[in-house]
C-alpha positions as CSV (number, residue, x, y, z in Angstrom):
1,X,-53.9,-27.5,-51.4
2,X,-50.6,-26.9,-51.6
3,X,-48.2,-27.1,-49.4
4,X,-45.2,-24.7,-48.6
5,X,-43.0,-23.6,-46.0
6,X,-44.1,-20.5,-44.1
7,X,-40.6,-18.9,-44.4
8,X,-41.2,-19.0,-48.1
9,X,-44.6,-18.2,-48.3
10,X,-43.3,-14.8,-46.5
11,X,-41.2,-14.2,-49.3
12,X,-44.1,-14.6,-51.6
13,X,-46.2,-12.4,-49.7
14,X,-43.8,-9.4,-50.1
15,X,-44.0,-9.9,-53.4
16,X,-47.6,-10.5,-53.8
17,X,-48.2,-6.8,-51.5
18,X,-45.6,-5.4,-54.1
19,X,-47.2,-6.0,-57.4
20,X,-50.4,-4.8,-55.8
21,X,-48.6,-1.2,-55.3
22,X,-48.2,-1.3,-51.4
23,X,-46.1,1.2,-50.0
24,X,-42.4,0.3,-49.1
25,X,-43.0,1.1,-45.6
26,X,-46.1,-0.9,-45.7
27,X,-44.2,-4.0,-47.1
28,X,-41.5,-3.6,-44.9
29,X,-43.9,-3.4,-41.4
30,X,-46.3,-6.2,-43.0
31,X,-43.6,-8.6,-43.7
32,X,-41.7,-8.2,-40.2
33,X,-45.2,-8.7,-38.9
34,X,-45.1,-11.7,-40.0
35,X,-41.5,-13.1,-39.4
36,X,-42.1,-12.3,-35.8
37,X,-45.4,-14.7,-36.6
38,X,-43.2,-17.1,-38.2
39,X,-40.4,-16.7,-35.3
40,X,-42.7,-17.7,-33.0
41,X,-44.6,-20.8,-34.7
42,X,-40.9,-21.8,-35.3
43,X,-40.5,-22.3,-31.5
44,X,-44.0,-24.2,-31.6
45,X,-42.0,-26.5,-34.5
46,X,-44.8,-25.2,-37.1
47,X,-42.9,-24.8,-40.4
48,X,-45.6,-25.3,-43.2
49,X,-49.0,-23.2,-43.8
50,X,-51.3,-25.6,-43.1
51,X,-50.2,-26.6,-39.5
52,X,-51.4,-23.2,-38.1
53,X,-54.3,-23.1,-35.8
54,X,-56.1,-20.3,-34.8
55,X,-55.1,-21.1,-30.9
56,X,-51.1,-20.3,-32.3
57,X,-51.9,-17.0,-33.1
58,X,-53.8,-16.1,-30.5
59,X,-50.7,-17.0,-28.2
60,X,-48.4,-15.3,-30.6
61,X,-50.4,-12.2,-29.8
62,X,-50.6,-12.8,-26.0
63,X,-47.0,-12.9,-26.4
64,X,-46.4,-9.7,-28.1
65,X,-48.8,-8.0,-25.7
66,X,-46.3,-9.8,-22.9
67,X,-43.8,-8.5,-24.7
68,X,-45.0,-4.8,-23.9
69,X,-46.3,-4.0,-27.3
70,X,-49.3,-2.1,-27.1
71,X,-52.7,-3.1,-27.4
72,X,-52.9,-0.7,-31.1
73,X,-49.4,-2.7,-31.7
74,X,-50.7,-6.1,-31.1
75,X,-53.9,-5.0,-33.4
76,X,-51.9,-4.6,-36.6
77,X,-50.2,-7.4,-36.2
78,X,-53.1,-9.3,-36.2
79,X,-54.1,-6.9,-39.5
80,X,-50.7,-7.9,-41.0
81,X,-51.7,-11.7,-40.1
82,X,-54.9,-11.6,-41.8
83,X,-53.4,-9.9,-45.1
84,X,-50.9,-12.8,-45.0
85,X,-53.6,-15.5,-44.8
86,X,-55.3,-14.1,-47.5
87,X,-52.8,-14.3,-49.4
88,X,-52.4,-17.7,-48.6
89,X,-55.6,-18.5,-49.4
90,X,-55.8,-16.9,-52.8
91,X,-52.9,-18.1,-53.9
92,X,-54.4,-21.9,-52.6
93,X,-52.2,-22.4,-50.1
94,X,-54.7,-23.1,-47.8
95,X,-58.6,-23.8,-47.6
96,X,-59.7,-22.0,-43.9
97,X,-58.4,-19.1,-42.7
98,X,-57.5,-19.7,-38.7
99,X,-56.7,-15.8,-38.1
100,X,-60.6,-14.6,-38.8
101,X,-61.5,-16.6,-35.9
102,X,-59.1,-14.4,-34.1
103,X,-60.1,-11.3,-32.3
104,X,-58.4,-7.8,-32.2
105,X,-57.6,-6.4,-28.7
106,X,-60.0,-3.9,-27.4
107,X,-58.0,-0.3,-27.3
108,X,-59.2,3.2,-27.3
109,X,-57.7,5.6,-30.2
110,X,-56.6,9.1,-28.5
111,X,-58.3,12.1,-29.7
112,X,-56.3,13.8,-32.4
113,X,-53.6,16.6,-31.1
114,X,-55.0,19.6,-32.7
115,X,-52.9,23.2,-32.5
116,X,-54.4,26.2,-31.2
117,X,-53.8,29.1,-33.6
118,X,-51.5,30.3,-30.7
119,X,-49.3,27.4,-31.6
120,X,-49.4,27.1,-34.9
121,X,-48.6,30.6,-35.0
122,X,-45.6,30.1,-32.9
123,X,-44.4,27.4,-35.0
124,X,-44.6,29.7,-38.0
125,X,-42.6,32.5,-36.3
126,X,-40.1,29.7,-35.3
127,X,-39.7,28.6,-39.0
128,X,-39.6,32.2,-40.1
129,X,-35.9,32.4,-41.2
130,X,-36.0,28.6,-43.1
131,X,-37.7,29.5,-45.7
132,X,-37.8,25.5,-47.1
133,X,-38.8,24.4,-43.2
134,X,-41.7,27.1,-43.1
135,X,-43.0,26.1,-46.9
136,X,-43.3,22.7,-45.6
137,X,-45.0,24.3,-42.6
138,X,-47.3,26.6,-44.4
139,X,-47.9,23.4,-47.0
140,X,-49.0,21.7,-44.2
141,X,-51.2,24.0,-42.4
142,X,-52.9,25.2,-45.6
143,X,-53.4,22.0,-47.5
144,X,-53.7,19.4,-44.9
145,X,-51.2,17.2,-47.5
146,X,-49.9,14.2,-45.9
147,X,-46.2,14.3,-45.1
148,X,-45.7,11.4,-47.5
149,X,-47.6,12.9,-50.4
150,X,-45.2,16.4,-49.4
151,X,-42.1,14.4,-49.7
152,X,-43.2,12.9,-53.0
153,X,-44.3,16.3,-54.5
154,X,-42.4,16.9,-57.7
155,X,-41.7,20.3,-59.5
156,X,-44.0,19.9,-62.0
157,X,-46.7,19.2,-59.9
158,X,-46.8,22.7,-58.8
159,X,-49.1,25.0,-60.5
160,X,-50.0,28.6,-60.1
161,X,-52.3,28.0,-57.6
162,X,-52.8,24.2,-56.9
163,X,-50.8,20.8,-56.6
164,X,-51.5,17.6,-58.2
165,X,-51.1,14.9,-55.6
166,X,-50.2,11.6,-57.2
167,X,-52.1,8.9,-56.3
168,X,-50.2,6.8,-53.7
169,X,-50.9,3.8,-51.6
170,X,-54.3,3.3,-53.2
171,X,-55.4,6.8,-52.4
172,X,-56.6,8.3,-55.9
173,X,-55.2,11.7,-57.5
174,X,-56.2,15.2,-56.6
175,X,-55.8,18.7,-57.2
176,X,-55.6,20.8,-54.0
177,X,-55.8,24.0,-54.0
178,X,-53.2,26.8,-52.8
179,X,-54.2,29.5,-51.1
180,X,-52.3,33.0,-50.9
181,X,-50.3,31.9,-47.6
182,X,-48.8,28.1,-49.0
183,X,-48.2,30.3,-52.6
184,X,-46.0,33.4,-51.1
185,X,-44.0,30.5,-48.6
186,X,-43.5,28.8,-51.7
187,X,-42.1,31.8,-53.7
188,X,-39.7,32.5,-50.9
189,X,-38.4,28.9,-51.1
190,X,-38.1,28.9,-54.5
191,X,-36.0,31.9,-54.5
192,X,-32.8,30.2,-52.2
193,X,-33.8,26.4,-53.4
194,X,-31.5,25.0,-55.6
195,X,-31.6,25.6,-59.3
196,X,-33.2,22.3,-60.9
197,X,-36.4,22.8,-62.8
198,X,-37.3,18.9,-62.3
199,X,-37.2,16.6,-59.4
200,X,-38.6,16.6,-55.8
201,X,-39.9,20.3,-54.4
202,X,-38.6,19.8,-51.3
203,X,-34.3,19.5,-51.8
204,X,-31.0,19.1,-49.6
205,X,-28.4,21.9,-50.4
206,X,-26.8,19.5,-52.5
207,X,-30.7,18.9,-54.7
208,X,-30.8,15.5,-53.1
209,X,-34.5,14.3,-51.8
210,X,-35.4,16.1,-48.5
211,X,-36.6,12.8,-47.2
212,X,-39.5,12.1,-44.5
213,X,-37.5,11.0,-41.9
214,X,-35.3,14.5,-42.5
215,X,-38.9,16.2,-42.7
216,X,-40.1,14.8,-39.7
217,X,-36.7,15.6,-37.4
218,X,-37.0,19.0,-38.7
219,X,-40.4,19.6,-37.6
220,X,-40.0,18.0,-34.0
221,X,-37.2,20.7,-33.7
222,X,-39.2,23.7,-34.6
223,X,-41.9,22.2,-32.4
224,X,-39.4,22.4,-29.4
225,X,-38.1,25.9,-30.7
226,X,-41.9,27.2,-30.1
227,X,-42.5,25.3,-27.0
228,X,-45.1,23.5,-28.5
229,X,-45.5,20.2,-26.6
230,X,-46.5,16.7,-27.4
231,X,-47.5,17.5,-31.1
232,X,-46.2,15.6,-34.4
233,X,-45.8,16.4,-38.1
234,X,-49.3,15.0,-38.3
235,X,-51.2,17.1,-36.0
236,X,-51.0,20.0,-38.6
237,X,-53.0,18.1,-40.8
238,X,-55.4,17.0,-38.2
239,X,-55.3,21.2,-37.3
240,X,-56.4,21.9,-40.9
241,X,-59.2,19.5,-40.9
242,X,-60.5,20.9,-37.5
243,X,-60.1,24.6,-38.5
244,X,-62.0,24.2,-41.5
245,X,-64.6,22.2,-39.9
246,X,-65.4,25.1,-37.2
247,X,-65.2,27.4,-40.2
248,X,-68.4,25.4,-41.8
249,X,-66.4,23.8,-44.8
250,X,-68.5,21.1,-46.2
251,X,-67.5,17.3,-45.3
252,X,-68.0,16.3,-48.9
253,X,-65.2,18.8,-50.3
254,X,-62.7,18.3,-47.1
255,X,-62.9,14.8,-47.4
256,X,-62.1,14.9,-51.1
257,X,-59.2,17.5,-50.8
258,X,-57.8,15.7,-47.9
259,X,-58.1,12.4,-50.1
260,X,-59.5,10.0,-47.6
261,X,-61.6,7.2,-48.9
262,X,-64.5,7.3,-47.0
263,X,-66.7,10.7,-45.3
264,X,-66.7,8.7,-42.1
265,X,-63.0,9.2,-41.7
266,X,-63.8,13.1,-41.9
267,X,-66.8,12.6,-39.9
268,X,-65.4,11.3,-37.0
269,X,-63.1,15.0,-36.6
270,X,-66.3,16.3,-35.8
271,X,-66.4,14.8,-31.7
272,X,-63.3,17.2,-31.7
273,X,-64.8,20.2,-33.1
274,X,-66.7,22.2,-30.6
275,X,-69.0,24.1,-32.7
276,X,-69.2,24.3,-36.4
277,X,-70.0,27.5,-38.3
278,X,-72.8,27.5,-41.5
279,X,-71.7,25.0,-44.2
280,X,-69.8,27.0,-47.1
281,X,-67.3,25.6,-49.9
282,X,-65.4,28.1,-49.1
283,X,-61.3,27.1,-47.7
284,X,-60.0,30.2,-45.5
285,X,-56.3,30.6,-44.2
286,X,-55.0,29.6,-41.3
């Protein structure tokens, strides 16, 4: 076994979740997991790997949850925790692994925020004179795209009536398909977007990156501009998988447009759809 500080190891770890193709934000929220871990087993005078017992992190969590994080919050720290340790332990830093002796809080997920086609409509309407803000809108609705897969779309991506999504994050590429709505809201963008034949879709004035943070402001606005309340960027995906759910669009082809990596995670929109209309492979619009 080797031994080795736990400040360094940290450094390691970013590395390690790097050259396995995590996600900057993903590295970033994993790694400050863990120097709050590290923070606190500092305080306990813990400095090296192998003096951590499963009781540490168990009060490191009490802490957080003390600290007025969330039971959800305090459960990926402990998810960040465990991808540290094994880490640790492939890279033979250690020979037991004290945080799968820990257990995750209990905490009950809310039900996804789904739109009413009232609101979504009145988001539409809202967006109506931005013609980029209502193709990310329409994108959205009709595609049920993440907003990170949107912001990473790239001009030649776009075809006459689909997008290749890029594989990201571990989630494998795809072709989804455009439908008459998400094509016409992209002609009108393309007609005041900035001349550049490569790059991002989705541009500043200026043909910088319209990036997700920018995306995500701008979509809270037009949310407040239709009076729709307590929704997020995400709910319009979770409002594409419900609407085509009721509409009877099979769970095998929904799953595999919306790239998730298992039909459970489809599955379990179904508690939130009321009733569900004969199974067809057919996608409708919004």
């Amino acid at each position: 076994m080797k031994t080795v500080r736990l400040s360094d190891a940290n450094v390691e770890f970013g590395k390690y979740l790097k050259s396995n193709q995590s996600s900057n934000a993903t590295i970033v929220a994993y790694t400050k997991d863990v120097e709050q871990l590290i923070s606190f087993l500092q305080e306990l005078q813990k400095h090296h790997v192998h003096e951590v017992k499963k009781e540490d992190i168990e009060a490191f969590l009490t802490k957080m949850g003390g600290a007025g994080y969330t039971p959800k919050s305090v459960s990926r720290k402990l998810n960040s925790t465990r991808t540290f340790y094994r880490f640790l332990k492939i890279n033979e830093y250690i020979t037991d692994d004290p945080s799968i002796l820990v257990a995750h809080p209990q905490y009950h997920l809310a039900p996804p925020r789904i739109l009413t086609p009232t609101e979504y409509r009145a988001l539409r309407d809202a967006a109506q004179e931005d013609s980029r803000m209502y193709a990310i809108i329409e994108l959205l609705l009709q595609t049920g795209i993440r907003i990170g897969e949107l912001a990473s779309l790239k001009m030649k991506h776009v075809k006459k009536d689909s997008l290749r999504i890029q594989a990201v994050e571990k989630h494998e590429e795809r072709t989804v398909p455009l439908n008459l709505r998400a094509r016409e809201a992209l002609r009108r963008y393309f007609e005041v977007r900035p001349k550049i034949e490569v790059g991002p879709v989705f541009v500043t004035k200026s043909g910088k990156p319209f990036l997700i943070r920018n995306i995500r402001t701008a979509i809270d606005r037009y949310f407040k501009i239709a009076e729709i309340k307590n929704a997020k960027i995400n709910d319009l995906r979770h409002t594409f998988v419900a609407y085509h759910l009721h509409h009877g669009v099979s769970l095998v082809l929904l799953s595999k447009l919306l790239g998730h990596k298992r039909l459970s995670t489809t599955e379990r929109y179904l508690d939130f759809v009321p009733e569900r209309g004969k199974e067809t492979a057919v996608l409708s619009e919004l």
